[in-house]
N, CA, C and O of each residue as an XYZ file, in Angstrom:
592
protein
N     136.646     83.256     92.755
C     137.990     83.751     92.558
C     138.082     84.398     91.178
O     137.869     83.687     90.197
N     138.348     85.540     91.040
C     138.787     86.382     89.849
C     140.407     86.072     89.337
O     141.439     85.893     89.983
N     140.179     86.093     88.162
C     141.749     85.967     87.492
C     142.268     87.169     87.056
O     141.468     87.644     86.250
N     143.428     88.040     87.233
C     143.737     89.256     86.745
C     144.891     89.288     85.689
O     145.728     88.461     86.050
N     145.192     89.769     84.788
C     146.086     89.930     84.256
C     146.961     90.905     84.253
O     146.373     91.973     84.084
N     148.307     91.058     84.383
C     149.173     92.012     84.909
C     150.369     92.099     83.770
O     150.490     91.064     83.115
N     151.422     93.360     83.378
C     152.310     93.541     82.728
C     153.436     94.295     83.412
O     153.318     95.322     84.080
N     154.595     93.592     83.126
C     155.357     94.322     83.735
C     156.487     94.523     82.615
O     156.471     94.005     81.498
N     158.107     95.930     83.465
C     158.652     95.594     82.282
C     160.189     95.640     83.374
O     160.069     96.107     84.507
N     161.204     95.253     83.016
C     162.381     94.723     83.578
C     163.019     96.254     82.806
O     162.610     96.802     81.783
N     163.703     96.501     83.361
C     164.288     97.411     82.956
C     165.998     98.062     83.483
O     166.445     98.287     84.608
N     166.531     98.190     82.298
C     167.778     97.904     83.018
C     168.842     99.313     82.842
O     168.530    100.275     82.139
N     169.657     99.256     83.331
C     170.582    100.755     83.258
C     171.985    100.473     83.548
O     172.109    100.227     84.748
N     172.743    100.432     83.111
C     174.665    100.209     83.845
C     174.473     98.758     84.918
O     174.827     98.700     86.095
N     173.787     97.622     84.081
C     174.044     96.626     85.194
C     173.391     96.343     86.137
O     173.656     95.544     87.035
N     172.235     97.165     85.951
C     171.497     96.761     87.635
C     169.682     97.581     86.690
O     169.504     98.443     85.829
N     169.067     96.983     87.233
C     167.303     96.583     87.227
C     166.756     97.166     88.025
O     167.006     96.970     89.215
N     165.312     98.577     87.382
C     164.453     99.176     88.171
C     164.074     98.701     88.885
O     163.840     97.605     88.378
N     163.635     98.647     90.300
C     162.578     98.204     90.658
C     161.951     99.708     92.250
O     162.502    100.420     93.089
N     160.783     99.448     91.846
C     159.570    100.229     92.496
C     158.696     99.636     94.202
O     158.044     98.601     94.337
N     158.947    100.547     95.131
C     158.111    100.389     96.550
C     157.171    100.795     95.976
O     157.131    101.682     95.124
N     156.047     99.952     96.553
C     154.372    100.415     96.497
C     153.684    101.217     97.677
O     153.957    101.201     98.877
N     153.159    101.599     97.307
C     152.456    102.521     98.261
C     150.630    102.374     98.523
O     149.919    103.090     99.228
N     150.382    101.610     97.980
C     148.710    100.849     98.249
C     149.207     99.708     99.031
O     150.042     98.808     98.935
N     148.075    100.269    100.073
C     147.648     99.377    101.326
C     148.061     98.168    101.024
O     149.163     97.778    101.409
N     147.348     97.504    100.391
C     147.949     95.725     99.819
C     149.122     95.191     99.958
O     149.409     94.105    100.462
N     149.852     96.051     99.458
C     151.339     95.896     99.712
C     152.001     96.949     99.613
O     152.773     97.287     98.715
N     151.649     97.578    100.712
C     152.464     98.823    101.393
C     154.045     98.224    101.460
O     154.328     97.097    101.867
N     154.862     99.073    101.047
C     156.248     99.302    101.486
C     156.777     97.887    100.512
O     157.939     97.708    100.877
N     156.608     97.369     99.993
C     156.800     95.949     98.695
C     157.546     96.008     97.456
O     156.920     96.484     96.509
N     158.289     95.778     97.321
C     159.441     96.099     96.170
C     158.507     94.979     94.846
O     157.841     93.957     95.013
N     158.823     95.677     93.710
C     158.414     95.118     92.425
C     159.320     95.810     91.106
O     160.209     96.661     91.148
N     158.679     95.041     89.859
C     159.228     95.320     89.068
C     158.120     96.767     88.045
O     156.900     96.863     87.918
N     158.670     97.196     87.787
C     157.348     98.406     87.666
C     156.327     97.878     86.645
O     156.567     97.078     85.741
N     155.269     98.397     86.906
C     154.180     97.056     86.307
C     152.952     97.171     87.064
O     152.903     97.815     88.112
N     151.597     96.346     86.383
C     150.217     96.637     87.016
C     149.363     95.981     86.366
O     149.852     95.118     85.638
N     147.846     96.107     86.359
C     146.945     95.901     85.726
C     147.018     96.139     83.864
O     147.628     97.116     83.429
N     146.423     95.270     83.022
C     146.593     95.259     81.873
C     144.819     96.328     81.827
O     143.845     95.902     82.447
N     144.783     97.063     81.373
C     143.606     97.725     80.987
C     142.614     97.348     79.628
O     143.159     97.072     78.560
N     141.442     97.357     79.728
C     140.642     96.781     78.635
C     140.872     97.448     77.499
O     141.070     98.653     77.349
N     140.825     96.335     76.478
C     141.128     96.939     75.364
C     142.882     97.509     74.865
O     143.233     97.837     73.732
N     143.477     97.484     75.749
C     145.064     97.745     75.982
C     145.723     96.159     75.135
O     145.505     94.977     75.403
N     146.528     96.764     74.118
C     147.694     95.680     73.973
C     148.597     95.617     75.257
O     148.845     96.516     76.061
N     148.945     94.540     75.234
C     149.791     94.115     76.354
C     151.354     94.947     76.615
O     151.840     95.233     77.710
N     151.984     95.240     75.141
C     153.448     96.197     75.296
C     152.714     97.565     75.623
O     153.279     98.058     76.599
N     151.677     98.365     75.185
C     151.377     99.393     75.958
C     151.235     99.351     76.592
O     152.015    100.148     77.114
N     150.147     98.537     77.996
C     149.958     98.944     79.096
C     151.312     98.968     79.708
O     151.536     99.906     80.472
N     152.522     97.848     79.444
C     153.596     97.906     79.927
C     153.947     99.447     80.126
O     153.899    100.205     81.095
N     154.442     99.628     78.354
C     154.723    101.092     78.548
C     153.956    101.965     79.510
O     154.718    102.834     79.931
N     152.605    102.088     80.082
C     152.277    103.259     80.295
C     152.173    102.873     81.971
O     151.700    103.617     82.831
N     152.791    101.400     82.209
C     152.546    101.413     84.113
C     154.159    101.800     84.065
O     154.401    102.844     84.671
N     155.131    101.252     83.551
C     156.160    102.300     83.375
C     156.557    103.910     83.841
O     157.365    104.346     84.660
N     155.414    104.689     82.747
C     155.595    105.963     82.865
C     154.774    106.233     84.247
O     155.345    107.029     84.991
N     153.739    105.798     84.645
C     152.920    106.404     85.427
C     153.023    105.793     86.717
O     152.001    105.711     87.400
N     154.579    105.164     87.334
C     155.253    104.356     88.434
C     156.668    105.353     88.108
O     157.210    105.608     89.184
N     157.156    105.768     87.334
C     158.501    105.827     87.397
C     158.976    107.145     86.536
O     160.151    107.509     86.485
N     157.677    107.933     85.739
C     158.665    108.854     85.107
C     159.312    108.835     84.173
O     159.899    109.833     83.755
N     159.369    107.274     83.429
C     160.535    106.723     82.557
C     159.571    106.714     81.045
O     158.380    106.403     81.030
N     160.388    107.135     79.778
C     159.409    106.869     78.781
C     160.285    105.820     78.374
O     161.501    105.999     78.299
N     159.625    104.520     78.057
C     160.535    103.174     77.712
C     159.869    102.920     75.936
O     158.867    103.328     75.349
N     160.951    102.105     75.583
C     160.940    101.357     74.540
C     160.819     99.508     74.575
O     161.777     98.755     74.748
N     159.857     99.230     74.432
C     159.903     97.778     75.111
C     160.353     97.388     73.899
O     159.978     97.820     72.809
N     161.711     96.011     74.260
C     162.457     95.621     73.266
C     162.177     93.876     72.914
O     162.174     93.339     71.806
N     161.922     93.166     74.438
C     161.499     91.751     73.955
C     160.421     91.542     75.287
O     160.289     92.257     76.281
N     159.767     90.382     74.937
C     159.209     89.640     75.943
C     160.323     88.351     77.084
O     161.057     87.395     76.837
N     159.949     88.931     78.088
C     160.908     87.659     78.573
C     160.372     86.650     79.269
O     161.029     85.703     79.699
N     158.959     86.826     79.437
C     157.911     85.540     79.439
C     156.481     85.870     80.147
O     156.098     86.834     80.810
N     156.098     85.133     79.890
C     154.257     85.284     80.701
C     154.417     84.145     81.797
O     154.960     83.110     81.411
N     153.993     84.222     83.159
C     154.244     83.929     84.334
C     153.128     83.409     84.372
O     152.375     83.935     83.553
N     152.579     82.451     85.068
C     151.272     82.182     85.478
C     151.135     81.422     86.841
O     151.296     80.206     86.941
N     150.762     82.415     88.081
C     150.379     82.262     88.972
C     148.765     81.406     89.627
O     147.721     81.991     89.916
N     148.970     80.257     89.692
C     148.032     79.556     90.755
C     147.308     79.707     91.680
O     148.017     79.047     92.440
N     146.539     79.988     92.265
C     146.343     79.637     93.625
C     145.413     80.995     94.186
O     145.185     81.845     93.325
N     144.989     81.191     95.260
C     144.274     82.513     95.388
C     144.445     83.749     95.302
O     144.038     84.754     95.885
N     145.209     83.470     94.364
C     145.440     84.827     93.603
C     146.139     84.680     91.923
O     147.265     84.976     91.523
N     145.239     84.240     91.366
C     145.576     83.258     90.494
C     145.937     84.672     89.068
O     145.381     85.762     88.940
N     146.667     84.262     88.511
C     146.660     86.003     87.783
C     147.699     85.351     86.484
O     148.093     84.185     86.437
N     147.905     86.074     85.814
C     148.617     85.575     83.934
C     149.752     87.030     83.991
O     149.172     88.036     84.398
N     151.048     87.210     83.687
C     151.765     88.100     83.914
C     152.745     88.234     82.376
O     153.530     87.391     81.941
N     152.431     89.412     81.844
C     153.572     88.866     80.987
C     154.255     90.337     81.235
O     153.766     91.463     81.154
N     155.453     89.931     81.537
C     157.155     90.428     81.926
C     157.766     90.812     80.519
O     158.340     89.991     79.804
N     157.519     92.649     80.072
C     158.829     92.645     78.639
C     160.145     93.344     79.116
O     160.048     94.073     80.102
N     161.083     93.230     78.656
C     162.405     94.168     78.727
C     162.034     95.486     77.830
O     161.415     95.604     76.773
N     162.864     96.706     78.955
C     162.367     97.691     77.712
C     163.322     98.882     78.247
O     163.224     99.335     79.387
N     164.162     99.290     77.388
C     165.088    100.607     77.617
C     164.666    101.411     77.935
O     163.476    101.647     77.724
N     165.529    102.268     78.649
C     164.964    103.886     78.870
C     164.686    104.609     77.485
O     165.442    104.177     76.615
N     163.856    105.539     77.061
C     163.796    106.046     76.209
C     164.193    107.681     76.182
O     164.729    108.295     75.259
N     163.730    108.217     77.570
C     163.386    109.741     78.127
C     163.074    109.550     79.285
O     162.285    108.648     79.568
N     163.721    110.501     80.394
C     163.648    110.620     81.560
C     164.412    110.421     82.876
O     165.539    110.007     82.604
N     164.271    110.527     83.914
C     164.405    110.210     85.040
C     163.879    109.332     86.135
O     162.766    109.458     86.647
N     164.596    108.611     86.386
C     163.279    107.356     87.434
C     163.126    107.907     88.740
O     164.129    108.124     89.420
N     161.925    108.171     89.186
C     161.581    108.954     90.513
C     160.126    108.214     90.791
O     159.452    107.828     89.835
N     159.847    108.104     91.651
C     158.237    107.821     92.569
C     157.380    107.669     92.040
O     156.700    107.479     93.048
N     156.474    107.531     91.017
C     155.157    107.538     90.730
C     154.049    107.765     91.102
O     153.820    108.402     92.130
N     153.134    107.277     90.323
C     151.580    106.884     91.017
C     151.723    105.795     91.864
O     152.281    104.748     91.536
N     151.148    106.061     93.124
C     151.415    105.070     94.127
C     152.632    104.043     94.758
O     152.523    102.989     95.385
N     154.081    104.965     94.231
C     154.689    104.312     94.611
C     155.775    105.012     95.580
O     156.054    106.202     95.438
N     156.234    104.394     96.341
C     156.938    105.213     97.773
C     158.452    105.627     97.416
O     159.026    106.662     97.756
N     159.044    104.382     96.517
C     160.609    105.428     96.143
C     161.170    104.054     95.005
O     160.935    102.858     95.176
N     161.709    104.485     94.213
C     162.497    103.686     93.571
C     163.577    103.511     93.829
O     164.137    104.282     94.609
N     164.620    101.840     92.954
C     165.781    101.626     93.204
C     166.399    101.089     92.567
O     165.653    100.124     92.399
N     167.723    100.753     91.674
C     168.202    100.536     91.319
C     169.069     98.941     91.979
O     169.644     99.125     93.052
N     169.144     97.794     91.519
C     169.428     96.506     92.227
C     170.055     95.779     91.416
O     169.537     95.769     90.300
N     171.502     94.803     91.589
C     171.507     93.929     90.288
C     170.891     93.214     90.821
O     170.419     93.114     91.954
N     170.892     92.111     89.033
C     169.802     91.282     89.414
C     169.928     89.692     90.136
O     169.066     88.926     90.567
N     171.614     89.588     90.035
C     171.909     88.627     90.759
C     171.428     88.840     92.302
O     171.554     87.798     92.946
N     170.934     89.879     93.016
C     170.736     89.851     94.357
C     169.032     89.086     94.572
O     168.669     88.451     95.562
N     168.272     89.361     93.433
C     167.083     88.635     93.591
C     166.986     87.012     93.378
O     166.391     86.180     92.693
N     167.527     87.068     93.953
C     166.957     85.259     94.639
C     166.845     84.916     96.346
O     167.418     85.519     97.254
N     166.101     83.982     96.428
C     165.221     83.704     97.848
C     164.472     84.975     98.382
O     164.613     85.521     99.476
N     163.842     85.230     97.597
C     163.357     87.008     98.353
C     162.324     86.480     99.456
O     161.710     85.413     99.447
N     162.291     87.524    100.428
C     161.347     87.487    101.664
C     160.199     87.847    100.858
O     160.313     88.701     99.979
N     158.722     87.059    101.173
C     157.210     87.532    100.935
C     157.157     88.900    101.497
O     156.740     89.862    100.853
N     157.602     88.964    102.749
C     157.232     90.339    103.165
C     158.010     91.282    102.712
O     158.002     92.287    103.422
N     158.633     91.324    101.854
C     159.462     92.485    101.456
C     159.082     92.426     99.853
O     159.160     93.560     99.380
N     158.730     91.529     98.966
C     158.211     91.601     97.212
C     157.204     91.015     97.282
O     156.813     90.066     97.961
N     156.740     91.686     96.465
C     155.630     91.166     95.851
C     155.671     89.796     94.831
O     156.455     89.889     93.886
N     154.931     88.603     94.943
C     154.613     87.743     94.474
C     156.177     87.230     93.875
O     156.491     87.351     92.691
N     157.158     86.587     95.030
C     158.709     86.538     95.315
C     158.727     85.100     93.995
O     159.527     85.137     93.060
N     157.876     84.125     94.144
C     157.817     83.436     93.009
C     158.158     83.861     91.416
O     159.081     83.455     90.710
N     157.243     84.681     91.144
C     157.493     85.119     89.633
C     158.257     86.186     90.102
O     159.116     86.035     89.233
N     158.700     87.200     90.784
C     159.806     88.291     90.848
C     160.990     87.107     90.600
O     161.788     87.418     89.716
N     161.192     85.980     91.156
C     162.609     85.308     90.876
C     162.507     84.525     89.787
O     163.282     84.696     88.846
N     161.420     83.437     89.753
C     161.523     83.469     87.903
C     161.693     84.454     87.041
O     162.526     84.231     86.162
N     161.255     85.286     87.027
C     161.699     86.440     85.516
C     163.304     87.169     85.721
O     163.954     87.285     84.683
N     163.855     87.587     86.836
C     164.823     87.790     87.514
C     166.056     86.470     86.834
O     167.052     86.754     86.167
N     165.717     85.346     87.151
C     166.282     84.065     86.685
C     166.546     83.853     84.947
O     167.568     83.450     84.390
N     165.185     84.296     84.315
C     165.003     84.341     83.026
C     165.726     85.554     82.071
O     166.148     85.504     80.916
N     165.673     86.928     83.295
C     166.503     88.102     82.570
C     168.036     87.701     82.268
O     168.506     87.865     81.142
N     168.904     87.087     83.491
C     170.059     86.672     84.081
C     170.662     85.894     83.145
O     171.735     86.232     82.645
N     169.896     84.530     82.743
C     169.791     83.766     81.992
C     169.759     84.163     80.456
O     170.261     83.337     79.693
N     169.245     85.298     79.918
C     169.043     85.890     78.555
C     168.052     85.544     78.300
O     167.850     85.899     77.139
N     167.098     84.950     78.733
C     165.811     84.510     77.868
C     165.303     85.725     77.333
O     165.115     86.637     78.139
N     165.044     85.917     76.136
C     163.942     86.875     75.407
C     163.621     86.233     74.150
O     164.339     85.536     73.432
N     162.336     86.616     74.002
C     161.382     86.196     72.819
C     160.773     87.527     72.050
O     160.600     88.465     72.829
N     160.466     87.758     70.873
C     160.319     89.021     70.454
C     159.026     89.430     70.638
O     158.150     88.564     70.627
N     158.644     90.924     70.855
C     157.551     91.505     71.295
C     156.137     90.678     70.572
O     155.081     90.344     71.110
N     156.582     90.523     69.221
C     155.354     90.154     68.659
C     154.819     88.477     68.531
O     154.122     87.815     67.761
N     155.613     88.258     69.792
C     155.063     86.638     70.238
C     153.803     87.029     70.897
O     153.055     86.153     70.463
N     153.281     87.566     71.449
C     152.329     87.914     72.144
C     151.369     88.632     70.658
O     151.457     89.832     70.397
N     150.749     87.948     70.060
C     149.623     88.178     68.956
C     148.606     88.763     69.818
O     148.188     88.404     70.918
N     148.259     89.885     68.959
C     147.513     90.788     69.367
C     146.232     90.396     68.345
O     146.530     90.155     67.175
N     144.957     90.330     68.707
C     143.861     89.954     67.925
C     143.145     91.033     67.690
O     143.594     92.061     68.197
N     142.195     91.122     67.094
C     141.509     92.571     66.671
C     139.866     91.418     66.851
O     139.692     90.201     66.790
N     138.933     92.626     67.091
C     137.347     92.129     67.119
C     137.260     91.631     65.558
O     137.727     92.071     64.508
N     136.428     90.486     65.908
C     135.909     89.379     64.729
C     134.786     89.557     64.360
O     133.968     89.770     65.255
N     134.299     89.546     62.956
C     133.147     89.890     62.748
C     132.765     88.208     61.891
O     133.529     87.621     61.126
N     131.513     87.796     62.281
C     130.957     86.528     62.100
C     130.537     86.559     60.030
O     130.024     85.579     59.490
């Protein structure tokens, strides 16, 4: 079993929270929060920023962390979730994704598996946005290569 690490970012506009259909096989037709793979060598608020732009069109400003998620089980994966304003743009379709939408966030709770992706942490962080939880970007320490 491989462990993956993933970033996402909550993003909000007049009251109501991006969220993105996928369009890879895996989870064809699957509502999420826009977000993906953390890339090597990537700080964690950039990759945010750049699954952002390259899902949605949106140039964001990530403003806090609102937590790192950690998923169990066969599909065991580390998630950390930031809030982050629009900066520039328009939200439209992306890379691999089928259409965006606009939702408050009180409607995400009990979500169907077959309709989100990984409905567990989509309603914890959902719960945590609602709630106000945020912690500031630079809780997440960024390390640099060590020389012996």
């Amino acid at each position: 079993m491989e462990m993956k690490v993933y970033v996402s970012t909550v993003i909000e506009q007049d009251g109501k929270i991006l969220l993105v259909q996928e369009a890879k096989e895996k989870n064809f037709q699957k509502w999420n929060i826009p977000g993906g793979s953390l890339e090597l060598t990537e700080k964690a608020w950039e990759g945010a920023k750049r699954e952002v732009q390259e899902e949605t069109f949106l140039d964001v400003e990530i403003t806090s962390l609102l937590g790192v998620y950690n998923s169990i089980g066969n599909n065991h994966s580390i998630r950390f979730v930031f809030v982050g304003k629009i900066v520039s743009g328009t939200a439209g379709a992306g890379d691999n994704i089928l259409a965006v939408k606009w939702v408050d966030p009180a409607e995400l709770v009990n979500l169907d598996p077959a309709h989100y992706i990984n409905p567990l942490v989509f309603e914890a962080s959902a719960k945590d946005y609602i709630d106000g939880v945020r912690y500031p970007v630079e809780a997440v320490r960024e390390m640099g290569k060590h020389s012996k």
